[in-house]
C-alpha positions in Angstrom: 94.7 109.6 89.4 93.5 107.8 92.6 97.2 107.8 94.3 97.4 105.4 97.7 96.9 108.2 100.1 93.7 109.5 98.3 92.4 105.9 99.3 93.4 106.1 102.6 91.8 109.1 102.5 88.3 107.8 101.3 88.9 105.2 104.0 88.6 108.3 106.3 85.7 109.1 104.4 83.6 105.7 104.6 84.5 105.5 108.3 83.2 109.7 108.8 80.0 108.5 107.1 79.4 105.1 109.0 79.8 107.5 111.9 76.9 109.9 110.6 74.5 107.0 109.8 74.8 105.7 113.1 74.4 108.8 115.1 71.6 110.2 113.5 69.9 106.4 113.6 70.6 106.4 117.7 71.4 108.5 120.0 74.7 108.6 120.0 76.8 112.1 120.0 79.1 111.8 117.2 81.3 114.8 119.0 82.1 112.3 121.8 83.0 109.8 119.2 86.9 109.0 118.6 88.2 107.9 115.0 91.4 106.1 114.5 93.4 105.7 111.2 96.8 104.7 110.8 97.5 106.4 107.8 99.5 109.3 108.7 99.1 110.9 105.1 95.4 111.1 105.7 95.6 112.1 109.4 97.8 115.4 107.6 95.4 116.3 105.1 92.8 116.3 107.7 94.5 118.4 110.5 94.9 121.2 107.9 92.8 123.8 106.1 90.6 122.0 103.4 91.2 125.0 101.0 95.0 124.3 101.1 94.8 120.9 99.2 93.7 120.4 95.6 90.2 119.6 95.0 90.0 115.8 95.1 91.6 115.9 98.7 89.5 119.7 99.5 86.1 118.5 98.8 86.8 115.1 100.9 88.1 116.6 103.8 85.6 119.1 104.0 83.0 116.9 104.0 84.7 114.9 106.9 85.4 118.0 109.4 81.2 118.5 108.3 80.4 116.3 111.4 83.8 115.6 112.9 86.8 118.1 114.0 90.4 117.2 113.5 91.0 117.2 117.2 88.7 113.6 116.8 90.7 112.2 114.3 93.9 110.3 116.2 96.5 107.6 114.8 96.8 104.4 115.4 99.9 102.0 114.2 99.2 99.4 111.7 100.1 96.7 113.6 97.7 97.5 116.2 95.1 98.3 113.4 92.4 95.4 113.3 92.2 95.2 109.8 96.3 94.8 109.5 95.8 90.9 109.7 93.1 91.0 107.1 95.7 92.4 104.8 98.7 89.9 105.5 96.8 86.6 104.2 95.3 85.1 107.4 92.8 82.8 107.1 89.0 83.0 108.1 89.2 80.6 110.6 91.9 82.6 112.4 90.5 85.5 112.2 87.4 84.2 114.2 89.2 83.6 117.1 91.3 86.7 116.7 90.0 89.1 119.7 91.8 91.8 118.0 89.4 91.5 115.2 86.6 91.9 117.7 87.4 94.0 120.5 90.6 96.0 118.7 93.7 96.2 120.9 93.9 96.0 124.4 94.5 99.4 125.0 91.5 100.6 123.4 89.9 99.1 126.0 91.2 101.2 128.9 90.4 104.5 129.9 91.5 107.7 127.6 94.6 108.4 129.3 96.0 105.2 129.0 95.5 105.1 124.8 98.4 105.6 122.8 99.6 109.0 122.0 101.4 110.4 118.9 105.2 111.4 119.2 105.7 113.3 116.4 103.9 116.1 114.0 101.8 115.2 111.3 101.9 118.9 109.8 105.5 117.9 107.4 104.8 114.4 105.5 107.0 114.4 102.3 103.6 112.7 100.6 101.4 115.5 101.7 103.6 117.5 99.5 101.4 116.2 95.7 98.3 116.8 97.2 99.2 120.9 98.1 97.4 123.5 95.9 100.3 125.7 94.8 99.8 129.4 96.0 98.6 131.5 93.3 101.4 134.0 92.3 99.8 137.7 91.3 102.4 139.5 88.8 102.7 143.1 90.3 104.6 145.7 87.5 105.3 149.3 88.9 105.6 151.6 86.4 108.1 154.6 87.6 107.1 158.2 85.5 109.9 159.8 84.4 109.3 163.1 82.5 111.1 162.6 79.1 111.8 166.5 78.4 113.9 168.5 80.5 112.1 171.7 80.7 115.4 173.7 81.7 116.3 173.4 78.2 114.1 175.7 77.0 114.1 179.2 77.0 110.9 180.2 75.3 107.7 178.7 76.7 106.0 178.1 73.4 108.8 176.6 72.8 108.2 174.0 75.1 104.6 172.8 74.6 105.9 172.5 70.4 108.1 170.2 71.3 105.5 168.2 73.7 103.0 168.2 71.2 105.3 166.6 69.2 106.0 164.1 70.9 102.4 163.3 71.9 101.5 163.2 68.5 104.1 160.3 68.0 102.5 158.7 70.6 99.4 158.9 69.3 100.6 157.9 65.7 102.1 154.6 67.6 98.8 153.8 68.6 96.8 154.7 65.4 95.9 153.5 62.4 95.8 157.2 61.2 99.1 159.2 61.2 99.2 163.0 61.7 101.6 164.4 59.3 100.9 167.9 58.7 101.7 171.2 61.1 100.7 171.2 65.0 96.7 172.0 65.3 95.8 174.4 68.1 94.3 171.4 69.8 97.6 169.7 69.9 99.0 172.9 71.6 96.3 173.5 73.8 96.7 169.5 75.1 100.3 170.0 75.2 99.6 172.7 77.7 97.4 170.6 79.6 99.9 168.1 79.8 102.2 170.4 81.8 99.5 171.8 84.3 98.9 167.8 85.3 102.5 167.2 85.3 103.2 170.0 88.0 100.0 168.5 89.4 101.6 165.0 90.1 105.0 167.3 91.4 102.9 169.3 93.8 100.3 167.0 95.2 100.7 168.6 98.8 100.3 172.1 97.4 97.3 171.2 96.3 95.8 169.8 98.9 96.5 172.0 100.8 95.0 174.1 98.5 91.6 172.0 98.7 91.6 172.5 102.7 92.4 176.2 102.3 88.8 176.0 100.3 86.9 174.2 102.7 88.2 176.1 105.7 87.5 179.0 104.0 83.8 178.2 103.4 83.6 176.8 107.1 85.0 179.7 109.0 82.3 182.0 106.6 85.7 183.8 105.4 84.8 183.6 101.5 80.7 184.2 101.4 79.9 183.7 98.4 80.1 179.6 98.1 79.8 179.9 94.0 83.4 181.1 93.6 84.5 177.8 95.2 82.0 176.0 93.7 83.1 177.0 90.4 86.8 176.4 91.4 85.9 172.7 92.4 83.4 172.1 89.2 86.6 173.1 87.1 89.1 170.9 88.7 86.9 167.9 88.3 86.6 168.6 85.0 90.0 169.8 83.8 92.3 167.8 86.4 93.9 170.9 87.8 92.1 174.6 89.8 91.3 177.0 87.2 89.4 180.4 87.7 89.4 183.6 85.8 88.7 186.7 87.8 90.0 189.5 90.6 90.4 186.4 93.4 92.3 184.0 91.4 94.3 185.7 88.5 
């Protein structure tokens, strides 16, 4: 939909690309140029971040700022703007003799310092408001783990990884299309058991690294000379998720 302020803001447009064509025809320097508007909607959408508008309004200010900065961009009031009278019905013979029509106002005329300056903020324009891209909002969940089964409860440790494997069967059955039903396989038991090593894994995670620096400075300070027993140690955490190694140094 082409609103009012979008055409005030390809009025910006036209007048940034009359500005080009002339410049880079002569020799003019556009950044010693001035460029007056007396919308105050298109003045805002120009003084601010191109990405922060919606695309219409993006890809039009960019294109302006191309050859132009904002600080070259001021306002003018509309009754001071040339074309106002073209707009409230005069006639062509006035309008020759109009000097505003030729020369635009008096002040414009007069040394920098003495041209009108703005006495207010263009950044908050109720109109501006349509034209904002909306921030995209990212959806965050945080998932807290809570450990289900209270290990305290049991007194035998086989106990324990039955029940676990249990219960990660019927998990697994949720997500299935083929349901378990008969007695626990040893692979069930030996993944229940698995399970526990990572849990005390996520309850000790400065134990073990600690553990990991204990290697390394080991290996470093020449303490521990042959490297495959740590080696192997590190192979079998990658692997399994937690240390695991099966002799004189480690059982």
């Amino acid at each position: 939909m082409i609103t009012l302020p979008r055409l005030e803001l390809m009025a910006c447009l036209i007048g940034h690309r009359l500005l080009h064509y002339l410049c880079s025809n002569t020799s003019l320097d556009s950044n010693a140029a001035t460029l007056w508007n007396d919308s105050n909607v298109a003045l805002s959408c120009i003084r601010r971040e191109p990405n922060s508008w919606k695309l219409f309004v993006c890809n039009r200010t960019t294109e302006i700022l191309h050859y132009a900065t904002p600080s070259q961009w001021r306002h003018c009031p509309g009754s001071h703007n040339p074309a106002y009278h073209t707009s409230r019905g005069i006639s062509p013979a006035e309008l020759s003799s109009l000097d505003t029509w030729w020369k635009g106002p008096n002040w414009l005329s007069q040394y920098p310092d003495n041209w009108l300056t703005e006495s207010y903020s263009l950044k908050e324009i109720p109109q501006c408001t349509a034209e904002s891209r909306k921030p995209k909002v990212q959806p965050v969940c945080i998932v807290t783990f809570h450990f289900v089964i209270n290990a305290s409860y049991f007194s035998l440790y086989s106990r324990l990884l039955r029940v676990i494997a249990w219960v990660l069967r019927f998990l697994n059955n949720c997500k299935s299309k083929h349901q378990l039903s008969q007695d626990l396989t040893s692979d069930e038991i030996e993944k229940a058991r698995d399970y526990c090593i990572r849990l005390q894994i996520q309850c000790y995670t400065t134990e073990i690294k600690s553990l990991e620096n204990l290697c390394h400075y080991l290996i470093n300070r020449k303490i521990i000379y042959d490297r495959k027993i740590i080696y192997d140690l590190e192979a079998d955490c990658s692997d399994t998720g937690y240390f695991r190694r099966e002799d004189s140094l480690f059982t």
